[in-house]
ModelCIF file with pLDDT and N, C-alpha, C, O atoms, coordinates in Angstrom:
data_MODEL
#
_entry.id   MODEL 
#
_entity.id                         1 
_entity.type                       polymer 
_entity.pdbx_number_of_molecules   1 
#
_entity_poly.entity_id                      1 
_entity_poly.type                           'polypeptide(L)' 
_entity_poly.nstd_linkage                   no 
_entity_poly.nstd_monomer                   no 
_entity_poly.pdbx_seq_one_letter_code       
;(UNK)(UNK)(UNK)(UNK)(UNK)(UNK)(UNK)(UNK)(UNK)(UNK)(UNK)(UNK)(UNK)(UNK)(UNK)(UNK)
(UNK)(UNK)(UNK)(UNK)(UNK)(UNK)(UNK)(UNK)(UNK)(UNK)(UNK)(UNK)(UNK)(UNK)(UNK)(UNK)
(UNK)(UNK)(UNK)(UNK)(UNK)(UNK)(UNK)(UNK)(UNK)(UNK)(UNK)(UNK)(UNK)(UNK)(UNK)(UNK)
(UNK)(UNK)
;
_entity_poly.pdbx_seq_one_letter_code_can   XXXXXXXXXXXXXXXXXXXXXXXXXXXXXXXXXXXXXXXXXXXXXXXXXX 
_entity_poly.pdbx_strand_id                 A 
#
loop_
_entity_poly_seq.entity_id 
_entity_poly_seq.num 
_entity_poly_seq.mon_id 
_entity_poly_seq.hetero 
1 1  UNK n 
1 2  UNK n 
1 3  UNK n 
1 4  UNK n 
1 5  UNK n 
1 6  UNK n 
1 7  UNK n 
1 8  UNK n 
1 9  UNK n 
1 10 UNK n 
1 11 UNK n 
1 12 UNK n 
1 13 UNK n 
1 14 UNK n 
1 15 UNK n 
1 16 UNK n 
1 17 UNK n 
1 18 UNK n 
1 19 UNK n 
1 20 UNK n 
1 21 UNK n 
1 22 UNK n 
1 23 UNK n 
1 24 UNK n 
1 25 UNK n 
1 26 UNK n 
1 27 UNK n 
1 28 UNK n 
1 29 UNK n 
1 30 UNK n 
1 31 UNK n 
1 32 UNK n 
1 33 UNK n 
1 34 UNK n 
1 35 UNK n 
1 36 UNK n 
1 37 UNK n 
1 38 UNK n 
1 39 UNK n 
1 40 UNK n 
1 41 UNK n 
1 42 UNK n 
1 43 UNK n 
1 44 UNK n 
1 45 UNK n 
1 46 UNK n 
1 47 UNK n 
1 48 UNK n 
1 49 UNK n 
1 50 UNK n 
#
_struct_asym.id          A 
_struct_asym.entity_id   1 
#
loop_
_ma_qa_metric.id 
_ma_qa_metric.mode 
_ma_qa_metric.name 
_ma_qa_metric.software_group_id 
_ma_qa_metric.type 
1 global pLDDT . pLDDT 
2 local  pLDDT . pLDDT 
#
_ma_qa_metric_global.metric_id      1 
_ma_qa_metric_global.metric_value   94.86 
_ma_qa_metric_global.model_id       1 
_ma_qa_metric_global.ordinal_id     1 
#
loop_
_ma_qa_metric_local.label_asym_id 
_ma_qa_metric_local.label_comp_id 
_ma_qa_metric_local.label_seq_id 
_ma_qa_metric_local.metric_id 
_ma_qa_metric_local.metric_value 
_ma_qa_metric_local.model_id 
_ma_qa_metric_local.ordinal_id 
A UNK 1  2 93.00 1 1  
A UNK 2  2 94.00 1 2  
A UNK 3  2 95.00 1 3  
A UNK 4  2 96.00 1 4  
A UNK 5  2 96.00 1 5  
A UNK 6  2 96.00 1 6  
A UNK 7  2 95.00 1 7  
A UNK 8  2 96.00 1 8  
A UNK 9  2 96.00 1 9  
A UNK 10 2 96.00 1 10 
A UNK 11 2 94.00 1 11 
A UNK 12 2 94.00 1 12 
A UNK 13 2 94.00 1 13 
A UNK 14 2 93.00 1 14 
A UNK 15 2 94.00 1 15 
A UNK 16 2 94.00 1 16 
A UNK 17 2 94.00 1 17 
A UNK 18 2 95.00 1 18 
A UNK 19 2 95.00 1 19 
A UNK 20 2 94.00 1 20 
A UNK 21 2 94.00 1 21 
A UNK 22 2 96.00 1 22 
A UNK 23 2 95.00 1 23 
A UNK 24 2 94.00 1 24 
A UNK 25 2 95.00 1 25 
A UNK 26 2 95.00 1 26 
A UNK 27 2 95.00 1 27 
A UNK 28 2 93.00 1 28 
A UNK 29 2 96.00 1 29 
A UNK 30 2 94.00 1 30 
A UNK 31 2 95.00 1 31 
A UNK 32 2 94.00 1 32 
A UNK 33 2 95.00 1 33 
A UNK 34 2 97.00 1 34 
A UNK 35 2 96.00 1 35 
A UNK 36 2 96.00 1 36 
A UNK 37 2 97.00 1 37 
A UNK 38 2 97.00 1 38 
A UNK 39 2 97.00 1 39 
A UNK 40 2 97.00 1 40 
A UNK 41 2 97.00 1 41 
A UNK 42 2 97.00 1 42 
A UNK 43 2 97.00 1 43 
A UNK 44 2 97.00 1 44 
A UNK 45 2 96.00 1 45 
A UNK 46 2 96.00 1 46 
A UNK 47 2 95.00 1 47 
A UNK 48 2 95.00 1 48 
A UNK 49 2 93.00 1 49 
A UNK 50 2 78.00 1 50 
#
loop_
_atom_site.group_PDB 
_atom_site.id 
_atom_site.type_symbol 
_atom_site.label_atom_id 
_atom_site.label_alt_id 
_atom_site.label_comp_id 
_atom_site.label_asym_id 
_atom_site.label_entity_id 
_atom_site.label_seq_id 
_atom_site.pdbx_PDB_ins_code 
_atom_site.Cartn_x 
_atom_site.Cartn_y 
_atom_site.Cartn_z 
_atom_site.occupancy 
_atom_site.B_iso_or_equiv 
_atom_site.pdbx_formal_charge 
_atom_site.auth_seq_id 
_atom_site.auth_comp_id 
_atom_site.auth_asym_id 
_atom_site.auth_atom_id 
_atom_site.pdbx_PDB_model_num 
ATOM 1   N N  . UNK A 1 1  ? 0.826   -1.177 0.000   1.00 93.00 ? 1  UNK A N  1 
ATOM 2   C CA . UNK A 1 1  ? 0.000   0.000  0.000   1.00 93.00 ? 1  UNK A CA 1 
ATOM 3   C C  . UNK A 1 1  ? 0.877   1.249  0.000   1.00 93.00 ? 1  UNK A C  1 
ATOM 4   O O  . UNK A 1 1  ? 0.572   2.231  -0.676  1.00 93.00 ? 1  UNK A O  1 
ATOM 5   N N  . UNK A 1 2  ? 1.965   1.201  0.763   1.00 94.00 ? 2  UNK A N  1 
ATOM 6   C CA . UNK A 1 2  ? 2.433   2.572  0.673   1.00 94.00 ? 2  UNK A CA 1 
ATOM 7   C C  . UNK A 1 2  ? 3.571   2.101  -0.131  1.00 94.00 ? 2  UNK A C  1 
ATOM 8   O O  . UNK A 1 2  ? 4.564   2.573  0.422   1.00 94.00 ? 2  UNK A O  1 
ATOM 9   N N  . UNK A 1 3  ? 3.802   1.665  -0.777  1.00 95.00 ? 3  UNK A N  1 
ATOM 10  C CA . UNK A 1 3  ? 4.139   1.873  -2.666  1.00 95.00 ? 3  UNK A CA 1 
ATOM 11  C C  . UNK A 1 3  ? 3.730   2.109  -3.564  1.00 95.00 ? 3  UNK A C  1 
ATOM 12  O O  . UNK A 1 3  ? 4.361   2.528  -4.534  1.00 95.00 ? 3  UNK A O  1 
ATOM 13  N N  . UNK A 1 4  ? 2.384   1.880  -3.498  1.00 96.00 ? 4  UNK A N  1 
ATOM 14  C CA . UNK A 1 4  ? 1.247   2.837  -4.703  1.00 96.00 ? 4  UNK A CA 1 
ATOM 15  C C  . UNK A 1 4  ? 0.901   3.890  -4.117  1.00 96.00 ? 4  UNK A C  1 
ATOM 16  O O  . UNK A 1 4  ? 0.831   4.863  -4.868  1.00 96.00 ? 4  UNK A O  1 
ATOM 17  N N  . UNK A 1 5  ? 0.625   4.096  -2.915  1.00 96.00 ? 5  UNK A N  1 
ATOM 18  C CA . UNK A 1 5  ? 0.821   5.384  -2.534  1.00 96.00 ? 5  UNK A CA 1 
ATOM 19  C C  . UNK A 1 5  ? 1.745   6.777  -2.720  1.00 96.00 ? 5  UNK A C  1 
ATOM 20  O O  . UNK A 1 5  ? 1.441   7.961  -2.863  1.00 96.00 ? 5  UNK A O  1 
ATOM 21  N N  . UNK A 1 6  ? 3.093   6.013  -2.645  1.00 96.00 ? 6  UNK A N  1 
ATOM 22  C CA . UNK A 1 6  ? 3.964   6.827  -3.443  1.00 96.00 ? 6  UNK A CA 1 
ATOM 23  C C  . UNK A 1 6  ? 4.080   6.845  -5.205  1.00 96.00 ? 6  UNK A C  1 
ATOM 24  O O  . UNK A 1 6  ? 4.411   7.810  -5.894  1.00 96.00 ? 6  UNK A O  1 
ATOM 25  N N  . UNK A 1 7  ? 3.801   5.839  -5.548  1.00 95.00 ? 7  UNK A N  1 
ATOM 26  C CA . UNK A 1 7  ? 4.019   5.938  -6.958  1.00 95.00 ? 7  UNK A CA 1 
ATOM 27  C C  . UNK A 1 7  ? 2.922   7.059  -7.477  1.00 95.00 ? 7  UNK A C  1 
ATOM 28  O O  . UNK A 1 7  ? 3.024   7.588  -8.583  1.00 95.00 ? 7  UNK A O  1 
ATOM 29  N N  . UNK A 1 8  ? 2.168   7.271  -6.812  1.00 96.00 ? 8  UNK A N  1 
ATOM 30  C CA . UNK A 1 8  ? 0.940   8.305  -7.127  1.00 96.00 ? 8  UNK A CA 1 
ATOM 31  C C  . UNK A 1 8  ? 1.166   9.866  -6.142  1.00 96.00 ? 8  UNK A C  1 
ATOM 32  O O  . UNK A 1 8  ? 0.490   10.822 -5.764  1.00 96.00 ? 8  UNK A O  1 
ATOM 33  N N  . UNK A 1 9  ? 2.452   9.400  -6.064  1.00 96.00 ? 9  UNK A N  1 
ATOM 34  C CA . UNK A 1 9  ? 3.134   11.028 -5.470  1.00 96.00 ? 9  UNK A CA 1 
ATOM 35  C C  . UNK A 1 9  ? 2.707   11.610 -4.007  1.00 96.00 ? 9  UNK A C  1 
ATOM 36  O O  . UNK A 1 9  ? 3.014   12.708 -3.542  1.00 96.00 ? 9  UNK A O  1 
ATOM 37  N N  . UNK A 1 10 ? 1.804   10.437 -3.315  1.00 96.00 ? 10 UNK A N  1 
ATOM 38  C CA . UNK A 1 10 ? 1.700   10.975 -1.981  1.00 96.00 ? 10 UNK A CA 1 
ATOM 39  C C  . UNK A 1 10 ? 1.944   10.601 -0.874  1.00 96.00 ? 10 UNK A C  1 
ATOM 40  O O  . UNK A 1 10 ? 1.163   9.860  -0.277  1.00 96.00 ? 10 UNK A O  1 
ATOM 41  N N  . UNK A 1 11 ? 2.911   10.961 -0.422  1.00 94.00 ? 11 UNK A N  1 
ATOM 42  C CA . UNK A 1 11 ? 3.643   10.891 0.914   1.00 94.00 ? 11 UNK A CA 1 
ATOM 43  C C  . UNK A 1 11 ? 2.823   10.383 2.126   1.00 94.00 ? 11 UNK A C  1 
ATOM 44  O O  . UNK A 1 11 ? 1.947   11.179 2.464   1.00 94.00 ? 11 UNK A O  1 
ATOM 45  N N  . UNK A 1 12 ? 2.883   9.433  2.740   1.00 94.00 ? 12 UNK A N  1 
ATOM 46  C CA . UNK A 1 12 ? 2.357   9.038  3.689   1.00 94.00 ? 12 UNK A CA 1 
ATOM 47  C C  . UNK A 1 12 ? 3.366   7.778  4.594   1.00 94.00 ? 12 UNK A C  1 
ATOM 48  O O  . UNK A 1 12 ? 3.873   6.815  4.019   1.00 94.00 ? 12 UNK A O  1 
ATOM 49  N N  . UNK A 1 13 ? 3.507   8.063  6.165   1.00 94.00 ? 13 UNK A N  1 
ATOM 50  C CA . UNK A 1 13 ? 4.510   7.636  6.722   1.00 94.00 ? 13 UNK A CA 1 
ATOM 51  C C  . UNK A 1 13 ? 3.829   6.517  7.292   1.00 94.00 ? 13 UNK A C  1 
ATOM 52  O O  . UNK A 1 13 ? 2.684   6.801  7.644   1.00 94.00 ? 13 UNK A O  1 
ATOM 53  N N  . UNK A 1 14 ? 4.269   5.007  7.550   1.00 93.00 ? 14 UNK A N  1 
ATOM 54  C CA . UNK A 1 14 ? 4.004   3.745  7.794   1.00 93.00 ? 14 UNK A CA 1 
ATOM 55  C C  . UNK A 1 14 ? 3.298   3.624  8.780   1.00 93.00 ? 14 UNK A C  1 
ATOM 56  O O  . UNK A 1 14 ? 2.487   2.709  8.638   1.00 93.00 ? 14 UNK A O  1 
ATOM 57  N N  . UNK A 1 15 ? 3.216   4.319  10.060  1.00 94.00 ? 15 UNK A N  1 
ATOM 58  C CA . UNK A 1 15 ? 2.699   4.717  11.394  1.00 94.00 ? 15 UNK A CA 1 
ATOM 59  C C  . UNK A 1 15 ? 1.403   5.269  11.117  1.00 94.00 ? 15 UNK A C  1 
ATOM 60  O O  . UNK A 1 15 ? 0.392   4.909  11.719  1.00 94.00 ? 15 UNK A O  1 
ATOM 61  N N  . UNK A 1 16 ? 1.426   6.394  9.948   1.00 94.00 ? 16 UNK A N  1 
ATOM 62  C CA . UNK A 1 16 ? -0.353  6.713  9.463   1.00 94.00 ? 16 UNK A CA 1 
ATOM 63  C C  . UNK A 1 16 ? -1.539  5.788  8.549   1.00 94.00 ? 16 UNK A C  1 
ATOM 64  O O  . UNK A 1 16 ? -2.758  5.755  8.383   1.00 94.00 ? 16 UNK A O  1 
ATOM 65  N N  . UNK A 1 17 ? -0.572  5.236  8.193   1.00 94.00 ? 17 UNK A N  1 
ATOM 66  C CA . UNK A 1 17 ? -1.076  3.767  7.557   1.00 94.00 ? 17 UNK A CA 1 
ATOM 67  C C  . UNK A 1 17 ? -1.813  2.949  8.075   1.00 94.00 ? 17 UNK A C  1 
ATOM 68  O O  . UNK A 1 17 ? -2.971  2.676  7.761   1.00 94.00 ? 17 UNK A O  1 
ATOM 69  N N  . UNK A 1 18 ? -0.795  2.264  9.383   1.00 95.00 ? 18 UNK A N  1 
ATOM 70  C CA . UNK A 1 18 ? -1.335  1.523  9.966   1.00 95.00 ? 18 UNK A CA 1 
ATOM 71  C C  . UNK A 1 18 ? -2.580  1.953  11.019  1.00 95.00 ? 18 UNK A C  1 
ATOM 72  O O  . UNK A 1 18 ? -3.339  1.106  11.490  1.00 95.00 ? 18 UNK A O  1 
ATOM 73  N N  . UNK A 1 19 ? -2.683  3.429  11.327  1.00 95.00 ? 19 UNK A N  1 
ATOM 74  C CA . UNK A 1 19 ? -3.547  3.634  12.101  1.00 95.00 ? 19 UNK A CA 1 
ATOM 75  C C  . UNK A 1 19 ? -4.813  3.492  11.127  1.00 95.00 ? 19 UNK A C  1 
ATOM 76  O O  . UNK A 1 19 ? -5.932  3.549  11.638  1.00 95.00 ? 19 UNK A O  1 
ATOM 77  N N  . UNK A 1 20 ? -4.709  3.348  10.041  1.00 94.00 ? 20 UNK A N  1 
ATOM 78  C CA . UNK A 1 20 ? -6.111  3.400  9.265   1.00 94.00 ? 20 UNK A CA 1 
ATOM 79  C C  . UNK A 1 20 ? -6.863  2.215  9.542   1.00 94.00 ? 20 UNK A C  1 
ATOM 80  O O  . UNK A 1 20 ? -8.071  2.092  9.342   1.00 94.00 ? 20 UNK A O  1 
ATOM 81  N N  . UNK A 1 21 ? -5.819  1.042  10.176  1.00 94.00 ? 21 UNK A N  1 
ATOM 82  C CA . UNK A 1 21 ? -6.566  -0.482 10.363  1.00 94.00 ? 21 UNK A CA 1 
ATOM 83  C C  . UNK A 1 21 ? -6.832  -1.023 11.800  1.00 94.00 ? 21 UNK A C  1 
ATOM 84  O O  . UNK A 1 21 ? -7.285  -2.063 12.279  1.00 94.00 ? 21 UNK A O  1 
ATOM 85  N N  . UNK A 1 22 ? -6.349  0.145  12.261  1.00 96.00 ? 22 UNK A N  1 
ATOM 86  C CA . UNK A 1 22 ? -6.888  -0.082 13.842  1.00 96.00 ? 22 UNK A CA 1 
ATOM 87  C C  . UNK A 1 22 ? -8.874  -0.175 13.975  1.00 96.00 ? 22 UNK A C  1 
ATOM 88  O O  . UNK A 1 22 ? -9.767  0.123  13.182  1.00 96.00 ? 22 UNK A O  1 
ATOM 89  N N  . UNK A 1 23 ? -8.871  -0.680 15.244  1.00 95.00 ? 23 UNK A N  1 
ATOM 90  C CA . UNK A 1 23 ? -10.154 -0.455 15.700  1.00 95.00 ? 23 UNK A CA 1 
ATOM 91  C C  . UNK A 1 23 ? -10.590 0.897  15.868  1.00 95.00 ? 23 UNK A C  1 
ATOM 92  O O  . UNK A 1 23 ? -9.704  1.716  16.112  1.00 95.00 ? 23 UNK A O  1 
ATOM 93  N N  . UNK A 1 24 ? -11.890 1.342  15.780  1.00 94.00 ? 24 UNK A N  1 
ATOM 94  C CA . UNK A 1 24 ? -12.523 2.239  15.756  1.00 94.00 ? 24 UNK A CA 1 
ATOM 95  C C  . UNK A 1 24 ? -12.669 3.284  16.850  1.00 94.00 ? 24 UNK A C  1 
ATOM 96  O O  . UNK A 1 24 ? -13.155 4.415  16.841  1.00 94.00 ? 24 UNK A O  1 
ATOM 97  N N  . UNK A 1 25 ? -12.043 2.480  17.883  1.00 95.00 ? 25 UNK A N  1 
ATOM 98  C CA . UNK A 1 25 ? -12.477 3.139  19.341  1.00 95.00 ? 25 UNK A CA 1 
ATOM 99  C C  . UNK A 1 25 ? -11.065 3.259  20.047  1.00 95.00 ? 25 UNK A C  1 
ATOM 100 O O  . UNK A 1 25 ? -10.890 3.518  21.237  1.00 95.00 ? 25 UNK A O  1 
ATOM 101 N N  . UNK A 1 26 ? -9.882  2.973  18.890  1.00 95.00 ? 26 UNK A N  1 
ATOM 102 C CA . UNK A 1 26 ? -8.801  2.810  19.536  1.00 95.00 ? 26 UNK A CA 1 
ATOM 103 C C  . UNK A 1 26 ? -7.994  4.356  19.438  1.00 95.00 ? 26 UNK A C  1 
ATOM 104 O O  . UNK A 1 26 ? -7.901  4.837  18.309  1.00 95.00 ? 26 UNK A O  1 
ATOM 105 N N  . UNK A 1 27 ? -7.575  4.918  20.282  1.00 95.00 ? 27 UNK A N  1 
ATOM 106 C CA . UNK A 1 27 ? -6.874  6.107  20.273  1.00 95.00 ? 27 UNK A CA 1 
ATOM 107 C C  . UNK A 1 27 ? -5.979  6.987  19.185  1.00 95.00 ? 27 UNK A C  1 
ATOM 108 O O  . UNK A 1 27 ? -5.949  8.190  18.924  1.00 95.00 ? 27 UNK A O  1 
ATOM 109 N N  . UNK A 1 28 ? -5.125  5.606  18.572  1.00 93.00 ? 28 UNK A N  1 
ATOM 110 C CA . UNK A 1 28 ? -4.628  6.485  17.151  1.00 93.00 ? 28 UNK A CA 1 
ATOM 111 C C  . UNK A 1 28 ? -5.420  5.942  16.157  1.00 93.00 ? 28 UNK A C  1 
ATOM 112 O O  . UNK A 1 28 ? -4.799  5.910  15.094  1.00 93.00 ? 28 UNK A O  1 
ATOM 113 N N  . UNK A 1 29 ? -6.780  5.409  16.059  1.00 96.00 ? 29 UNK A N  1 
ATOM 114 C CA . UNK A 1 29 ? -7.653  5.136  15.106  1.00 96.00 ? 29 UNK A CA 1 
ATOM 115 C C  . UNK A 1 29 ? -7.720  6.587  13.922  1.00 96.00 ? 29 UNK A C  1 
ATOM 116 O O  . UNK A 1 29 ? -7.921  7.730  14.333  1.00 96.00 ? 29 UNK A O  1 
ATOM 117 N N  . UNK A 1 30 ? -7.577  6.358  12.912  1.00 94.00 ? 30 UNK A N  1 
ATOM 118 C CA . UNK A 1 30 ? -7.564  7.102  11.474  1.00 94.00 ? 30 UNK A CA 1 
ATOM 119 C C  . UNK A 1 30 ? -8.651  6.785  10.579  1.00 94.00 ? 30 UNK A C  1 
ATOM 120 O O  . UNK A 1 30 ? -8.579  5.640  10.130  1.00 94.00 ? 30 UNK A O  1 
ATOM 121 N N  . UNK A 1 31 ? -9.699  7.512  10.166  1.00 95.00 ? 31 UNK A N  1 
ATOM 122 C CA . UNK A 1 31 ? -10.430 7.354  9.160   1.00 95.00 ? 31 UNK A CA 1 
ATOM 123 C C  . UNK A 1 31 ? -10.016 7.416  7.920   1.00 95.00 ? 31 UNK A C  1 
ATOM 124 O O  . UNK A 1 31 ? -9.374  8.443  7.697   1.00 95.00 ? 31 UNK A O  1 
ATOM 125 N N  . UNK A 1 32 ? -10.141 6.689  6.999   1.00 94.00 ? 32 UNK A N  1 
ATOM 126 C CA . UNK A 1 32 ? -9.566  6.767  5.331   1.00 94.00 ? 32 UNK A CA 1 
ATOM 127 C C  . UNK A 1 32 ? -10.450 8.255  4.929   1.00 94.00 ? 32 UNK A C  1 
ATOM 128 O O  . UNK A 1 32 ? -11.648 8.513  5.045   1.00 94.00 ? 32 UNK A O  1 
ATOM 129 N N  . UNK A 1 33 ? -9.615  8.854  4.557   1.00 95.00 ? 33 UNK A N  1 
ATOM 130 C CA . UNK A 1 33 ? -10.433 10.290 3.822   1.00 95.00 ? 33 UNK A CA 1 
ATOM 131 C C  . UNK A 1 33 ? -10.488 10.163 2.142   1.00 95.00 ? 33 UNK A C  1 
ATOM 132 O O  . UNK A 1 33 ? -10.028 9.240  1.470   1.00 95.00 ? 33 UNK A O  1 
ATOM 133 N N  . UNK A 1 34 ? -11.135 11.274 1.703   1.00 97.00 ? 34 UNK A N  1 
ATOM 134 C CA . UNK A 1 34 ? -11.085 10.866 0.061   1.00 97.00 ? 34 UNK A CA 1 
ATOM 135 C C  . UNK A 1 34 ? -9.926  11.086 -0.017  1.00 97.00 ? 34 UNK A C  1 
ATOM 136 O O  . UNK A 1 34 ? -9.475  10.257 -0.808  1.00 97.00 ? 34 UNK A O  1 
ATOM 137 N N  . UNK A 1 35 ? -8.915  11.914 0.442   1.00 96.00 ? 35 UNK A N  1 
ATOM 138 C CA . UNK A 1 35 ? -8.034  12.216 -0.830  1.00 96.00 ? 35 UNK A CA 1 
ATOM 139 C C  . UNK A 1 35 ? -6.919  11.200 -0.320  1.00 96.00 ? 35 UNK A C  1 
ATOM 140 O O  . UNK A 1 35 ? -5.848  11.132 -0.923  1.00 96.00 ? 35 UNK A O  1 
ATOM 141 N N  . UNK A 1 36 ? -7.149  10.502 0.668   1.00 96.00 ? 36 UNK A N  1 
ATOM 142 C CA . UNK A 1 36 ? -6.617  9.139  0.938   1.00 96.00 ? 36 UNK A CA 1 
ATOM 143 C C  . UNK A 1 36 ? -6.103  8.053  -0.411  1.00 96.00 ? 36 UNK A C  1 
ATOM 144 O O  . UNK A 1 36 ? -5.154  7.642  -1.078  1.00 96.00 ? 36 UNK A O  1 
ATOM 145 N N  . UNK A 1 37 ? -7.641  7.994  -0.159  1.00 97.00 ? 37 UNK A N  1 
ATOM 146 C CA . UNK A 1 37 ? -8.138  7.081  -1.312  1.00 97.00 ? 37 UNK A CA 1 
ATOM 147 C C  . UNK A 1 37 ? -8.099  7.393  -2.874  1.00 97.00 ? 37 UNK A C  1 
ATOM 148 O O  . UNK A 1 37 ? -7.592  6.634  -3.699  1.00 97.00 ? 37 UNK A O  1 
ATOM 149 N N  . UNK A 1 38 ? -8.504  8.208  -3.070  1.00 97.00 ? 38 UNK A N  1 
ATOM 150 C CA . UNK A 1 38 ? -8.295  9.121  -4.682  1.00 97.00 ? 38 UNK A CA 1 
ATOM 151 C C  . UNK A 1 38 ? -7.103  8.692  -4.797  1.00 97.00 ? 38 UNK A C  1 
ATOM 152 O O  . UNK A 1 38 ? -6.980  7.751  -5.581  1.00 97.00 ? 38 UNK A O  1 
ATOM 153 N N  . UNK A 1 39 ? -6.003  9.123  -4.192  1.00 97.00 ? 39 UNK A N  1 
ATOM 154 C CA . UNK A 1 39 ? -4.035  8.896  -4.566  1.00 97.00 ? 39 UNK A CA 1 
ATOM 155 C C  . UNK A 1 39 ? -4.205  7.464  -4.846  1.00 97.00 ? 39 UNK A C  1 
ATOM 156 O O  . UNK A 1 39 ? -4.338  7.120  -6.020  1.00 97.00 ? 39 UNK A O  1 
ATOM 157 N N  . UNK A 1 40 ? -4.221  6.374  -3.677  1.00 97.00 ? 40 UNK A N  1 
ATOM 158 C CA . UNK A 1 40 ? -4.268  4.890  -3.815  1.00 97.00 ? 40 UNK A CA 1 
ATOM 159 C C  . UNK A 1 40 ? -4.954  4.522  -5.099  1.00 97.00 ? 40 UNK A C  1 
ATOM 160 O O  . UNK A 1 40 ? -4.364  3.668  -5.760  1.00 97.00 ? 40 UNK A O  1 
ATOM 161 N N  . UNK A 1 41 ? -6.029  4.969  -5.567  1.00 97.00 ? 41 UNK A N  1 
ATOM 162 C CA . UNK A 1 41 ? -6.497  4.423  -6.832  1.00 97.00 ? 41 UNK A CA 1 
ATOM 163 C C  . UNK A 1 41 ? -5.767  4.836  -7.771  1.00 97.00 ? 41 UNK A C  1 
ATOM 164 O O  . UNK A 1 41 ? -5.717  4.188  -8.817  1.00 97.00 ? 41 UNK A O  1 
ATOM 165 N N  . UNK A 1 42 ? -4.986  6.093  -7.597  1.00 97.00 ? 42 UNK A N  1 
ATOM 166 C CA . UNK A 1 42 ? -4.449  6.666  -8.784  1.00 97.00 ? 42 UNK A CA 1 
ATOM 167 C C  . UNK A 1 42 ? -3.195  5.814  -9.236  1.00 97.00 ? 42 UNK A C  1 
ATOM 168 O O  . UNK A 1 42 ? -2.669  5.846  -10.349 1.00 97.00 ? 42 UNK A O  1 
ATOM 169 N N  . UNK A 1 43 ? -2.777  4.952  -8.013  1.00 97.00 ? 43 UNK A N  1 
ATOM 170 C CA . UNK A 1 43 ? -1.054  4.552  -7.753  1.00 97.00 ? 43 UNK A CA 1 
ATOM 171 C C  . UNK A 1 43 ? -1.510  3.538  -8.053  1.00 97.00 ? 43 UNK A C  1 
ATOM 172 O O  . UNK A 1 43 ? -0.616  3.041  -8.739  1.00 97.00 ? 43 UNK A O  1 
ATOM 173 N N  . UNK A 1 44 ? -2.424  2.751  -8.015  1.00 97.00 ? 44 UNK A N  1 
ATOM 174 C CA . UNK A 1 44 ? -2.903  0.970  -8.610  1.00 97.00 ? 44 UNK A CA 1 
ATOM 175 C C  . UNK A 1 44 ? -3.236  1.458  -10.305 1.00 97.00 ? 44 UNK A C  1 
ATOM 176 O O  . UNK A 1 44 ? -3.139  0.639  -11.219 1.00 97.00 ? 44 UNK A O  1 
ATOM 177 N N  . UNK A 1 45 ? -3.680  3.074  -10.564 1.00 96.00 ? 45 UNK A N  1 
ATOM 178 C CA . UNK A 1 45 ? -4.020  3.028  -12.330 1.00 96.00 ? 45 UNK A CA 1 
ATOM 179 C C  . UNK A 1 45 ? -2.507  2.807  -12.575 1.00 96.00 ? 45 UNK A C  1 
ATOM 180 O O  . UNK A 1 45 ? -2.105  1.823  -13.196 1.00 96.00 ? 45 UNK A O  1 
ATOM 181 N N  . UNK A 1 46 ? -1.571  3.880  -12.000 1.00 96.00 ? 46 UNK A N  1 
ATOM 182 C CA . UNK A 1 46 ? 0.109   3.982  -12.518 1.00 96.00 ? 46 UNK A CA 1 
ATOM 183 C C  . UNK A 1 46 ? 0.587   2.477  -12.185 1.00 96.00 ? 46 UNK A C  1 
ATOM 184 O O  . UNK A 1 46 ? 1.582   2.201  -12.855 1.00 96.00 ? 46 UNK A O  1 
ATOM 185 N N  . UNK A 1 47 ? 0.287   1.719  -11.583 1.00 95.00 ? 47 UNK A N  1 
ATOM 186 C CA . UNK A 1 47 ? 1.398   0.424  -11.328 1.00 95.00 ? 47 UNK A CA 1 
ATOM 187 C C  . UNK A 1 47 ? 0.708   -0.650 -12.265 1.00 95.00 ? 47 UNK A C  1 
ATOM 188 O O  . UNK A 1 47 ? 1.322   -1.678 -12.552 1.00 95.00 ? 47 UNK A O  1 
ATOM 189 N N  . UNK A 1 48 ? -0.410  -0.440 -12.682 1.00 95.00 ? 48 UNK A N  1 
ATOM 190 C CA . UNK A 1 48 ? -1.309  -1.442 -13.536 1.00 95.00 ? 48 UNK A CA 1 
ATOM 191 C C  . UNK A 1 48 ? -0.976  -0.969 -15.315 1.00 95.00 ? 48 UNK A C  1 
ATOM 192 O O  . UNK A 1 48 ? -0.759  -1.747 -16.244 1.00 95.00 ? 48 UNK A O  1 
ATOM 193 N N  . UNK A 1 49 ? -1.012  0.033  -15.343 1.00 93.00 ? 49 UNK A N  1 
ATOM 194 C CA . UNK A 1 49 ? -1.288  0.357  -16.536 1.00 93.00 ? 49 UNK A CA 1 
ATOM 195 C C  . UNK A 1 49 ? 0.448   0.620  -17.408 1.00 93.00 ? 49 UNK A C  1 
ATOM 196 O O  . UNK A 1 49 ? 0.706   0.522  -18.607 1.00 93.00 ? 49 UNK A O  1 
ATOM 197 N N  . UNK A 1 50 ? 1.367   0.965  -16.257 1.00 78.00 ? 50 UNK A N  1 
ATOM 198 C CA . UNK A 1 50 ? 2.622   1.525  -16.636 1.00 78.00 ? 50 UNK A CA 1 
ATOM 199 C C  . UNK A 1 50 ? 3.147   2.887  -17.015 1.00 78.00 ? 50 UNK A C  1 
ATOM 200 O O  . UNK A 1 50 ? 4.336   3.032  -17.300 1.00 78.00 ? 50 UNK A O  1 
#
């Protein structure tokens, strides 16, 4: 994940990552935002397509 993340130019550090898969009620719990997600799709079009 955070290799298509970067391949789609957006910086995100391993520690913010993983808080995205924590439980909900857990203290460094992270919600996925769009522009989360928008980059990640963009970095699976760039690693799929070439």
């Amino acid at each position: 994940m955070h290799q298509v993340l970067e391949l789609a130019g957006f910086n995100v550090s391993k520690p913010e990552l993983s808080a995205l898969f924590r439980m909900k009620g857990h203290k460094n719990y992270r919600a996925c935002g769009d522009q989360l997600l928008r980059n990640f799709l963009k970095g699976l079009t760039i690693r799929h397509r070439g």
